[in-house]
N, C-alpha and C positions, 0 to 999 in steps of 0.2 A: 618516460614516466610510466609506472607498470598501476594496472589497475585493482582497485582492491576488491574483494568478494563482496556482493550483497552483504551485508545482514538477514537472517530469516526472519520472519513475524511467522506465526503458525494461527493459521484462523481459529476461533473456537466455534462461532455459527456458520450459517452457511454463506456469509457474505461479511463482506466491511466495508464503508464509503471512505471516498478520498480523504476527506478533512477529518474524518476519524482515524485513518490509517497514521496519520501526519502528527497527529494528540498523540496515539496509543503508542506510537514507536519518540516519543520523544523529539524528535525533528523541530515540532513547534510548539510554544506554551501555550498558547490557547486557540480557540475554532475562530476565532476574528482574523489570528493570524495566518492561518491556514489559508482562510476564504482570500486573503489580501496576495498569498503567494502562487495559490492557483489562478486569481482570475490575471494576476501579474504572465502569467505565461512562464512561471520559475520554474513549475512539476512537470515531470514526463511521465507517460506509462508505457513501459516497453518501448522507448526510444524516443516517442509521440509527444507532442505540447498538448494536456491534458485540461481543459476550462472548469468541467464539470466539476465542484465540489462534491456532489453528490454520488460521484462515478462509483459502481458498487464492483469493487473485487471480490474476485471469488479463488483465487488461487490458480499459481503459474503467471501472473504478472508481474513483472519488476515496476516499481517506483520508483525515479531518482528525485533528488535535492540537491543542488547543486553537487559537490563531490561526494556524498550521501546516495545508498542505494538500499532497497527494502524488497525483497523475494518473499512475494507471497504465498504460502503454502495454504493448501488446499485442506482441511481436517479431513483425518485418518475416518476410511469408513466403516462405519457400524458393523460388527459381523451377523449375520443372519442369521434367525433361531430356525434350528433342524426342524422339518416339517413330521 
């Protein structure tokens, strides 16, 4: 069985919680649902059984769901105005 690529999600602030992560990419319909699959031990972060609903990514973590996976990118950063 050969595995498949993440999915990207590209941040637009400088964070995102688990159970939004889980809304925002479609995975689940709503935040009850989320909250019932994290506390269930169903989500991983980077390989890890994840409890936290609240767990704040920030970019460079994978998410899975069961055969579901979600690479979270980090937002591109600001370029600096010349002094």
């Amino acid at each position: 069985m050969s595995k498949t690529q993440p999915q990207p999600f590209a941040l637009r602030g400088e964070y995102i919680t688990l159970d939004a992560l889980l809304k925002a990419t479609g995975l689940v319909g709503s935040g009850g649902e989320a909250k019932l699959l994290i506390t269930e031990g169903q989500v991983r972060v980077d390989g890890e059984v994840e409890l936290r609903r609240g767990r704040k990514l920030r970019g460079g973590e994978t998410v899975q769901l069961g055969a579901t996976a979600v690479a979270v990118q980090a937002p591109a950063a600001a370029p600096t105005p010349e002094a």
